[in-house]
TIKE-581975 format. One line per 8 residues: number of its first residue (from 1); their letters; for each residue x, y, z of N, C-alpha, C. Coordinates in nm, 2 decimals, always signed. Example, Ala and Ser with C-alpha at 12.3 -4.5 7.8 and 13.67 -1.06 7.14 Angstrom:
<pts>
1) AS) +1.32,-0.57,+0.78,+1.23,-0.45,+0.78,+1.32,-0.33,+0.78; +1.28,-0.22,+0.71,+1.37,-0.11,+0.71,+1.29,+0.00,+0.79;
</pts>
This chain:
<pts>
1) XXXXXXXX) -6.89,-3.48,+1.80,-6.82,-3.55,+1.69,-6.93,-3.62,+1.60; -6.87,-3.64,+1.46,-7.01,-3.70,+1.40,-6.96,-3.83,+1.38; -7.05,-3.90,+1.31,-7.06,-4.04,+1.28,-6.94,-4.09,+1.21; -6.90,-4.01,+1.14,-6.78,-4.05,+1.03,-6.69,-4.06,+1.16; -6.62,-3.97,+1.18,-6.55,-4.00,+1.30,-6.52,-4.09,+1.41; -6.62,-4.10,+1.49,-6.65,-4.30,+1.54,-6.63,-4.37,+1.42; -6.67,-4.35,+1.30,-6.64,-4.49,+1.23,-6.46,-4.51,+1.24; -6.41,-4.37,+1.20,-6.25,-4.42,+1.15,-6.21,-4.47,+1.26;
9) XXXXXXXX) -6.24,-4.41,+1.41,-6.15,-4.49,+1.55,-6.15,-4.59,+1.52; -6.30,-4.64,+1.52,-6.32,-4.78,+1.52,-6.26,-4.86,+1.42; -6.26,-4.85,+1.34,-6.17,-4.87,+1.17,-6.03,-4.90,+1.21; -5.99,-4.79,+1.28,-5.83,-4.75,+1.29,-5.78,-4.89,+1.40; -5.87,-4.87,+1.53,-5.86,-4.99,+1.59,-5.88,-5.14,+1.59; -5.94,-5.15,+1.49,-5.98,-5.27,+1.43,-5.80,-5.28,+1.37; -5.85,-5.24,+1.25,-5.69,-5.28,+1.14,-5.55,-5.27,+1.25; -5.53,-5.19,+1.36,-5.41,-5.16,+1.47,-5.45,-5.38,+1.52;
17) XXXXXXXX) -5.52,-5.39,+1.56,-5.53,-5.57,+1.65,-5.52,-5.65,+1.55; -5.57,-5.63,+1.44,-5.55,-5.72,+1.31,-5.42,-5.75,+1.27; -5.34,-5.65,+1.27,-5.18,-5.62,+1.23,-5.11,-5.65,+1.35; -5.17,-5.67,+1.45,-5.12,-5.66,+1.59,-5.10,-5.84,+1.58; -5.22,-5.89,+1.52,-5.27,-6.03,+1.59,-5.18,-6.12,+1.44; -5.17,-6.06,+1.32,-5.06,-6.10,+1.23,-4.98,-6.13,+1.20; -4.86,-6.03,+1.25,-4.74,-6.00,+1.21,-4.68,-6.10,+1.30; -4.57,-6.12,+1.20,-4.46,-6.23,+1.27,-4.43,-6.23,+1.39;
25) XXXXXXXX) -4.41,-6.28,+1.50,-4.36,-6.32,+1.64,-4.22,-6.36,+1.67; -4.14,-6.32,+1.73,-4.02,-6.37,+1.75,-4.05,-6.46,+1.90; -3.95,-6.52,+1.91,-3.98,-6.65,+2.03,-3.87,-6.52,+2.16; -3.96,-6.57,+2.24,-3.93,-6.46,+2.41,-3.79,-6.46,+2.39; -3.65,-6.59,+2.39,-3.55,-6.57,+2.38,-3.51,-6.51,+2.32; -3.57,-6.48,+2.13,-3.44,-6.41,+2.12,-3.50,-6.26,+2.09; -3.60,-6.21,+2.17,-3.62,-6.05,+2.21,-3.50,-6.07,+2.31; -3.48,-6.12,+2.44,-3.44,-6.08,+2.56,-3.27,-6.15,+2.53;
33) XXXXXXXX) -3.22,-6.23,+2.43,-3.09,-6.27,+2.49,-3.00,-6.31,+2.32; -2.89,-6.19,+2.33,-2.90,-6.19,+2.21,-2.69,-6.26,+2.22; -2.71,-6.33,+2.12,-2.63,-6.38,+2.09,-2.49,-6.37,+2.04; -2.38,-6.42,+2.10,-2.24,-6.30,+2.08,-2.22,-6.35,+1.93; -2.16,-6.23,+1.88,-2.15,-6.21,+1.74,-2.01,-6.31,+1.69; -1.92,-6.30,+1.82,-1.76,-6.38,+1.84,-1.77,-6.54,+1.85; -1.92,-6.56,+1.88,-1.90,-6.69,+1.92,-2.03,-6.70,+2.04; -1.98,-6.83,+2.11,-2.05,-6.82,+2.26,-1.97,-6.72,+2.36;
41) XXXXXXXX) -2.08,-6.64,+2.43,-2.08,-6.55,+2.54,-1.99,-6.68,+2.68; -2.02,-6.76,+2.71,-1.99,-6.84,+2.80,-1.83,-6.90,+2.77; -1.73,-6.85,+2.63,-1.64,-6.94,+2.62,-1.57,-6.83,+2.64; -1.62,-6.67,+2.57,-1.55,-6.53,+2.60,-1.52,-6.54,+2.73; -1.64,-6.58,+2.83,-1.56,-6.51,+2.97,-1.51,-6.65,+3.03; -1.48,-6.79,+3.00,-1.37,-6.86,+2.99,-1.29,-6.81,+2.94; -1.22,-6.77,+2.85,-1.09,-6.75,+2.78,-1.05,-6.58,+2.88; -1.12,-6.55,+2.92,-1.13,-6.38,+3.04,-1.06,-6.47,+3.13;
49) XXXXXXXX) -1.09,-6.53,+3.19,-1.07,-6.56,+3.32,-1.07,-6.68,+3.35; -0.96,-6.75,+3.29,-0.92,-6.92,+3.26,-0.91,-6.97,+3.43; -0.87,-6.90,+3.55,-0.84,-6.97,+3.64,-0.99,-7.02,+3.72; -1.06,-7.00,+3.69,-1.20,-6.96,+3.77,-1.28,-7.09,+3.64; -1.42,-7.16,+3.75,-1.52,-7.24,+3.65,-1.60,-7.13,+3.61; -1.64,-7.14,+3.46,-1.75,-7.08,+3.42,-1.86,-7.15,+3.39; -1.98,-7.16,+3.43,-2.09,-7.19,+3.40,-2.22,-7.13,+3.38; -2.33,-7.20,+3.34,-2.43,-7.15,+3.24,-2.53,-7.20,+3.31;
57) XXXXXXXX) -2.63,-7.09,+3.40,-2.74,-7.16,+3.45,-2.84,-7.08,+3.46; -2.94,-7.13,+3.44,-3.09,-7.01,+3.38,-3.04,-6.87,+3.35; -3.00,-6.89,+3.23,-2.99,-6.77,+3.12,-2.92,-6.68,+3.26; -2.83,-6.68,+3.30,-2.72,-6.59,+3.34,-2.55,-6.72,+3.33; -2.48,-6.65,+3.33,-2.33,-6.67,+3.32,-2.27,-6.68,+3.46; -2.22,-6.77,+3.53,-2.14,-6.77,+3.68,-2.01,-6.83,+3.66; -1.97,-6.73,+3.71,-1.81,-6.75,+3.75,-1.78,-6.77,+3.89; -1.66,-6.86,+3.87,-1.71,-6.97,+4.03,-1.56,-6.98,+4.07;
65) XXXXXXXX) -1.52,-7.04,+4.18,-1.40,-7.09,+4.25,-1.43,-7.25,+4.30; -1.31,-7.33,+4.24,-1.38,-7.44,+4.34,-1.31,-7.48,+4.46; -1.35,-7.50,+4.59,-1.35,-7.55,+4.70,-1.27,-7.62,+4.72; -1.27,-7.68,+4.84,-1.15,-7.80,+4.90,-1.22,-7.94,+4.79; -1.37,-7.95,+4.85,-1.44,-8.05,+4.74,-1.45,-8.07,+4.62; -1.40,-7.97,+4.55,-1.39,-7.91,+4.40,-1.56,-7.88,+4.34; -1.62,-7.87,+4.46,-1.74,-7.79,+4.42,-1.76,-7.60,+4.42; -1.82,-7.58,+4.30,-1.81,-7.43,+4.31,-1.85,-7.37,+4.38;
73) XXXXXXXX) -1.77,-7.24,+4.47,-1.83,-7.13,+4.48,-1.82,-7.02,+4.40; -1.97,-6.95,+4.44,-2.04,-6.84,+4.32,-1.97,-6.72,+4.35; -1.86,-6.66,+4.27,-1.85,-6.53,+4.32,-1.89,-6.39,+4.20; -1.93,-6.43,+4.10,-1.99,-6.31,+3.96,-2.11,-6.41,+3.94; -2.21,-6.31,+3.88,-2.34,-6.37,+3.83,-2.31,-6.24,+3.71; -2.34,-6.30,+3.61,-2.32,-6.24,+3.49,-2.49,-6.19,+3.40; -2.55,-6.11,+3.40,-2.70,-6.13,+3.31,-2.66,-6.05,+3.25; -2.78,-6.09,+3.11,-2.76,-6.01,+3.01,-2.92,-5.95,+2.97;
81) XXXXXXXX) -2.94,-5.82,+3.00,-3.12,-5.79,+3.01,-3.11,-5.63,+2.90; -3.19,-5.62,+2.84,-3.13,-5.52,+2.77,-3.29,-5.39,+2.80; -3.33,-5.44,+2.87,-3.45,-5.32,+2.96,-3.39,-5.27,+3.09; -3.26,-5.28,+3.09,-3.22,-5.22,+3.23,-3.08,-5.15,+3.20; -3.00,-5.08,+3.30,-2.88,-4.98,+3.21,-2.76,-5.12,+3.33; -2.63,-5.08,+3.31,-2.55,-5.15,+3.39,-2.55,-5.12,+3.56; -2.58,-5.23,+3.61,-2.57,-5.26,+3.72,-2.50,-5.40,+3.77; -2.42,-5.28,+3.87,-2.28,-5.39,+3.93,-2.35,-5.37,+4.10;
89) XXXXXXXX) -2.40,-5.50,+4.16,-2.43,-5.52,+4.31,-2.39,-5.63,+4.36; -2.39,-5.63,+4.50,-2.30,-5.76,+4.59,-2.43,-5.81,+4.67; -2.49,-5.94,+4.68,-2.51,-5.97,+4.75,-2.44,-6.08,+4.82; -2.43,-6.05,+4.96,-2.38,-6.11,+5.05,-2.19,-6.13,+4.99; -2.13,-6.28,+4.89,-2.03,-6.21,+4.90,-2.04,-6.26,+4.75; -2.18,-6.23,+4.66,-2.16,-6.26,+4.54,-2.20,-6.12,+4.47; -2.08,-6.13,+4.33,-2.12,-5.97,+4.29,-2.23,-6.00,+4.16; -2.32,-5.94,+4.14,-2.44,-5.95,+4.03,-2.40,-5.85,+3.95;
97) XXXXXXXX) -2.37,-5.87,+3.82,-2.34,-5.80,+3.76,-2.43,-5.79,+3.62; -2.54,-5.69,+3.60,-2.65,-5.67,+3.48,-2.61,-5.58,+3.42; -2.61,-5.66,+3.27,-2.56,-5.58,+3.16,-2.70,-5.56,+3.05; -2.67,-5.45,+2.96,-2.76,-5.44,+2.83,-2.76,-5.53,+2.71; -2.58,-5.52,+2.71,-2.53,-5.63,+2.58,-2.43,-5.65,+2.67; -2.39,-5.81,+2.52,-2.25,-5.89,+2.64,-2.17,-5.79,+2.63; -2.07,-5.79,+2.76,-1.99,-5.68,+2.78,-1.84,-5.70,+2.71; -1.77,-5.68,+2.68,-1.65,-5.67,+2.62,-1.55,-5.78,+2.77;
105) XXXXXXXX) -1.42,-5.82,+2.72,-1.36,-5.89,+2.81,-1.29,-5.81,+2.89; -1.28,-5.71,+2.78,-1.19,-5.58,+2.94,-1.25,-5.48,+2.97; -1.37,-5.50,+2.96,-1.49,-5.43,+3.03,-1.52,-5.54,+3.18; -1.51,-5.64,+3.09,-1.54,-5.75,+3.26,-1.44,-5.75,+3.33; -1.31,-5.74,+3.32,-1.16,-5.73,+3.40,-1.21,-5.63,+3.44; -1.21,-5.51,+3.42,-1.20,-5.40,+3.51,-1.34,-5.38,+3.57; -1.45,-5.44,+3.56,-1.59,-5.41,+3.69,-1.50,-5.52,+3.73; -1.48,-5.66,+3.71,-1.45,-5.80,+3.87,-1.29,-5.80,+3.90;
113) XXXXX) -1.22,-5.65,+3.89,-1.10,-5.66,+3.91,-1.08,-5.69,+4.08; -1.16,-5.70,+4.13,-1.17,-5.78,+4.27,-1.16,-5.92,+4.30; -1.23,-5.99,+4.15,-1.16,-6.15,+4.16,-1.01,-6.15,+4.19; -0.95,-6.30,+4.31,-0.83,-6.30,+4.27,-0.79,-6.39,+4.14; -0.74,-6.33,+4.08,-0.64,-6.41,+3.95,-0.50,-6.43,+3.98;
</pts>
């Protein structure tokens, strides 16, 4: 290879970090968590499933039952990750439910049609 050649890599790689090290940045949240177009994601699956608490805890959605004590139990974990395809799993007797985008409300009735309502 001749000299011109090494120069453009080098050239090419330079200006690629320059434009790399430039260009606008978006803040981590809103790459990974994007925002319901209807409103809040957290009031949709309230108005879904009015008999049940919904709550909002480190960027997932829980849908809960409350107790004799009127403390919640966890029975849906709701995420929203858009590097993964849909995944519906149970651990122990809570179902984890990972979505790409927020899911529709009768998309959520029919995966937690195992909640009782």
């Amino acid at each position: 290879m001749s000299k011109d050649t090494y120069d453009l890599i080098i050239f090419s790689a330079i200006a690629f970090c320059l434009f790399m090290a430039i260009r606008p940045k978006k803040p981590f949240k809103q790459i990974f968590q994007k925002s319901s177009k209807n409103g809040n994601f957290k009031q949709i699956v309230q108005d879904t499933f009015p008999n049940y608490i919904v709550l909002n805890r480190s960027q997932s959605i829980m849908i809960c039952e409350p107790d004799i004590r009127n403390e919640p139990i966890e029975l849906v974990i709701i995420r929203i990750d858009p590097t993964v395809c849909k995944n519906l799993s149970f651990k122990s007797k809570i179902l984890i439910a990972v979505y790409p985008v927020e899911p529709t409300p009768f998309q959520m009735k029919q995966d937690f049609q195992n909640l009782k309502t």
